[in-house]
N, C-alpha and C positions, 0 to 999 in steps of 0.2 A: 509545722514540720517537727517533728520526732528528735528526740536529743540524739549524739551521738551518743551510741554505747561503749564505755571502755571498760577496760578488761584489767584486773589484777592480780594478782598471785595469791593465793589461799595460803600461802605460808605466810605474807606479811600478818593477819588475824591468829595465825599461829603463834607467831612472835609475839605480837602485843598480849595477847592472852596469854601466855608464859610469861611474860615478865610482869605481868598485871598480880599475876599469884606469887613469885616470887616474893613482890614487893610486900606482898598481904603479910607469907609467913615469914619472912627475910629469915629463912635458913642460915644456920653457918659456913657450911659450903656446899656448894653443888658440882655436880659430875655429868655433862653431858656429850656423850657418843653419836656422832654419825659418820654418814660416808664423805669420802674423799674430796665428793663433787661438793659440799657444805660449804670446801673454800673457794668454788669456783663461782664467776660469775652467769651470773641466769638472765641472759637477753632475751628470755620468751616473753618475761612480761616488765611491766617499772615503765615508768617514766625519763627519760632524761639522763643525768647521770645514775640511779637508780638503776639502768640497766647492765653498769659496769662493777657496782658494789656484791661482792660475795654476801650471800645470808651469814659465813659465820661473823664476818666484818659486824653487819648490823644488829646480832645480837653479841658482841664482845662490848659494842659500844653502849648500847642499852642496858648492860648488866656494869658496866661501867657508874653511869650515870645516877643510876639507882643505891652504889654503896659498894661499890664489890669489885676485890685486883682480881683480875680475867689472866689464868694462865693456859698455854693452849698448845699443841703440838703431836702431828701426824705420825702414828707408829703405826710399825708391820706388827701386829699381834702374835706375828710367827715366834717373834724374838719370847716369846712369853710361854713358849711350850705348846701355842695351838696351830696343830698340822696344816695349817692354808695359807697364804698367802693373802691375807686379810690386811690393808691397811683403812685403819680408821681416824676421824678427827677428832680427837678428844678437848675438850676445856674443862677446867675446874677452874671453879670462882669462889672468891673466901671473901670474907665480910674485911672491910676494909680495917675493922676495930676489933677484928677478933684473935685472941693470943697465938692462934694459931701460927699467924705471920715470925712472932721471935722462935718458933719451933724451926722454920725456915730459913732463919738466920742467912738471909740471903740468897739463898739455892731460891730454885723451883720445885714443884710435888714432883715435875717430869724428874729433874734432877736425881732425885731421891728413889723414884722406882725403878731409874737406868742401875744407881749404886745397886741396891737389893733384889738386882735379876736374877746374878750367880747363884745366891744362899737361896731364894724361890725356887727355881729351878732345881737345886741339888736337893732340898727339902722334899720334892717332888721324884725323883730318881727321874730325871731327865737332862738328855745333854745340855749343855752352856755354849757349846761351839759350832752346833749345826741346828738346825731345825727339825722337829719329828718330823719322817715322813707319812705318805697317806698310807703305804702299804703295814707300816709301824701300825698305823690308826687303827684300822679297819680290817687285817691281812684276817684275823680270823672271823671275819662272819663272810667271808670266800664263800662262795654254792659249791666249788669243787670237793670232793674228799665229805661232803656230809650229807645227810639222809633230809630229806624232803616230808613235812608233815603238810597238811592246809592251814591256812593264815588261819592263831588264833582270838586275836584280839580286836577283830571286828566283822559287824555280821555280814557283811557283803562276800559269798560266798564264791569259787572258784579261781580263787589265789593261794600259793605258797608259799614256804617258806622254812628257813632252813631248821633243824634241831641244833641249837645251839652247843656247841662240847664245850665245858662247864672246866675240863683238865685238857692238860698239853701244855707243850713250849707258848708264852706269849712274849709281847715286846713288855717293857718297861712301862711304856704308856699305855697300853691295855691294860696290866696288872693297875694303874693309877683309876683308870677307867670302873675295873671291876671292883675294887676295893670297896667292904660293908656292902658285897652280897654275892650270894653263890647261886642263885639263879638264872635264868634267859630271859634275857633283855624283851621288852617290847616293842614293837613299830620295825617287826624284821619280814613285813609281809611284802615278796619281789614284785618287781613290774610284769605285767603281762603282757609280753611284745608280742608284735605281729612278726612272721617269717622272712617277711622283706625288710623289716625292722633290723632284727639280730644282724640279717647278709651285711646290712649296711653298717651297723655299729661293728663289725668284725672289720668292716674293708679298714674302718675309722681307724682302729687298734690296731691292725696289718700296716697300712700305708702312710699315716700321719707322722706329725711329728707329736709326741706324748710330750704332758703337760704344757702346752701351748694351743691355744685358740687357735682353730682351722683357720688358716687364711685362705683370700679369694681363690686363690690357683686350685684349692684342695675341694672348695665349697663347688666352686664350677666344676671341676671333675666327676662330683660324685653326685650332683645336681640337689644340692643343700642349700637351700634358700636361706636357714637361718642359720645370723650373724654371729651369734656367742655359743660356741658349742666348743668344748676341752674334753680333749681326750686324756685322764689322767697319766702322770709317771709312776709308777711306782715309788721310787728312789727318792721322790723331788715331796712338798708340803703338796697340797690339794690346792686346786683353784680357788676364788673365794664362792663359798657356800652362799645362796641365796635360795629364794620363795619357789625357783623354778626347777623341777628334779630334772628336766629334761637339758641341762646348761653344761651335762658334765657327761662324758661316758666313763663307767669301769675302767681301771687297768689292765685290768687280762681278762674281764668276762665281759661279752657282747651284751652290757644292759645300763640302765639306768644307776643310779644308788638308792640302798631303800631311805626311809625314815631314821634307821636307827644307824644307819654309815654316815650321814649328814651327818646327825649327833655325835657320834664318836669324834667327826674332824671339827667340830665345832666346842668338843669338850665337853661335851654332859655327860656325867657317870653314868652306868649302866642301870644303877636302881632309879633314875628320873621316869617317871611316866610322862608316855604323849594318848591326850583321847583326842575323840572324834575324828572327822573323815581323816582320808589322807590325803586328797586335793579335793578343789570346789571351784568349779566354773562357770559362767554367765552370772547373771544376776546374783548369786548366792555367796560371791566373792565380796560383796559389798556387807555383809550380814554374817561370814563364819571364815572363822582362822583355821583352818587345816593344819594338819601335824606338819607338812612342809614348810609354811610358812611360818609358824609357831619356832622352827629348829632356825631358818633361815632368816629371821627378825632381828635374834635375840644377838645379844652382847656375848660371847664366850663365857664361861664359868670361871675357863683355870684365869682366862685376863682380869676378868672381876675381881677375882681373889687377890689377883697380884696387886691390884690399884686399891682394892679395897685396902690392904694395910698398913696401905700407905696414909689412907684419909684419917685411919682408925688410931693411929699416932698422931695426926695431927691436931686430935680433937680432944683427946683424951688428957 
């Protein structure tokens, strides 16, 4: 008779092999980012009480064990100057013997990067008391009001895309955006919807409620099967950006967002390049990052920056 076959979670192999290398280089601190759900528990797979334990739990405790105070704590990225509605789990871990702890003199790094929001932010010419919003973000790469050339920054041909206007009025965070370069952005090539497409993302933008995920009343109405779909607000930060372009519509235009409006509400400056495709599907998703996924991955820049000076003091 044939064993029984069980089943494990590919991130426990994840975890032991991250802290397997930690241990090798024992950094002084480290800095780890993910999603929300990190502190949740994962019943798909474990064993026993195993299935109750959060993964950040089991690696707080394993970087414990190994030499390292584990400090840890869930912030809206918004608070940091980027347009979405992003909340993430961050830990930083510092060697149990390293001077950096008398730097901290009791506080925590979280401590420290809540004091030096204000002075980041105004450093930045961005509010202190509201969040950018998406139309702030993005308001000028609008398709209204500007001239239309063909996509040119990849070969797959019969896409558009806007001519960037280089002058005019911008927000505060555009101008941060554009700053060290006065050319058009890359990855501004639109979606190419189908007819019954646009009808429908218009009804979306007409009838919905903006910046909130279609509920079922809305999904059933309009015979929209799928689950996560935001109709942007103008007024309000962006939903949280992810891998998937089709998770958001426009504010005021019946379409997806390109490459380079992801970027914007996710904080990449304008001079960042993105190559290769711009999505990849069936098998080829296992083998290539698309510029969607590459934008929708990645840890914010201006957040980076803000935590980053916070480490850069600590170490130094």
């Amino acid at each position: 008779m044939a064993g029984r076959r069980t089943h494990s979670d590919p991130r426990n192999s994840l975890i032991e092999d991250y802290i397997k290398l930690v241990e090798k280089l024992q950094p002084r601190i480290l800095l780890i980012e993910n999603v929300r759900g990190f502190t949740l528990p994962f019943k798909k797979h474990g064993n026993g009480d195993n299935k109750d334990i959060p993964y950040s739990t089991k690696v707080i405790e394993r970087l414990g064990v190994i030499g390292y105070t584990v400090f840890s704590e869930l912030i809206d990225l918004s608070a940091y100057g980027v347009p979405q509605a992003r909340k993430r789990f961050i830990i930083i871990a510092i060697r149990k013997d390293d001077p950096a702890h008398k730097k901290l003199n009791g506080k925590t790094p979280f401590d420290i990067l809540a004091a030096k929001r204000q002075q980041f932010l105004s450093s930045k010419g961005l509010p202190i008391d509201r969040p950018v919003t998406v139309k702030q973000a993005i308001g000028d790469l609008e398709v209204s009001g500007k001239d239309l050339i063909e996509s040119t920054d990849f070969d797959l041909k019969g896409y558009n895309q806007i001519v960037y206007k280089t002058q005019g009025s911008k927000s505060n965070f555009v101008k941060l955006m554009r700053k060290g370069t006065q050319i058009q952005p890359d990855s501004l090539r639109l979606p190419k919807h189908k007819a019954d497409t646009i009808r429908q993302f218009q009804k979306i933008i007409d009838t919905c409620t903006q910046g909130k995920t279609l509920n079922k009343d809305d999904r059933k109405r309009l015979g929209i099967k799928k689950h996560a779909l935001t109709p942007l607000h103008a007024d309000s930060p962006s939903a949280t950006i992810t891998t998937l372009p089709d998770d958001m519509v426009h504010y005021s235009e019946p379409r997806i967002l390109t490459v380079r409006e992801n970027a914007r509400i996710q904080t990449f400056p304008d001079w960042f390049q993105f190559t290769g495709k711009y999505t990849t599907g069936g098998k080829d998703r296992k083998n290539e990052c698309p510029r969607y996924t590459q934008v929708g991955n990645a840890v914010p820049p201006l957040f980076s920056e803000a935590i980053g000076h916070v480490l850069k003091a600590l170490v130094e």
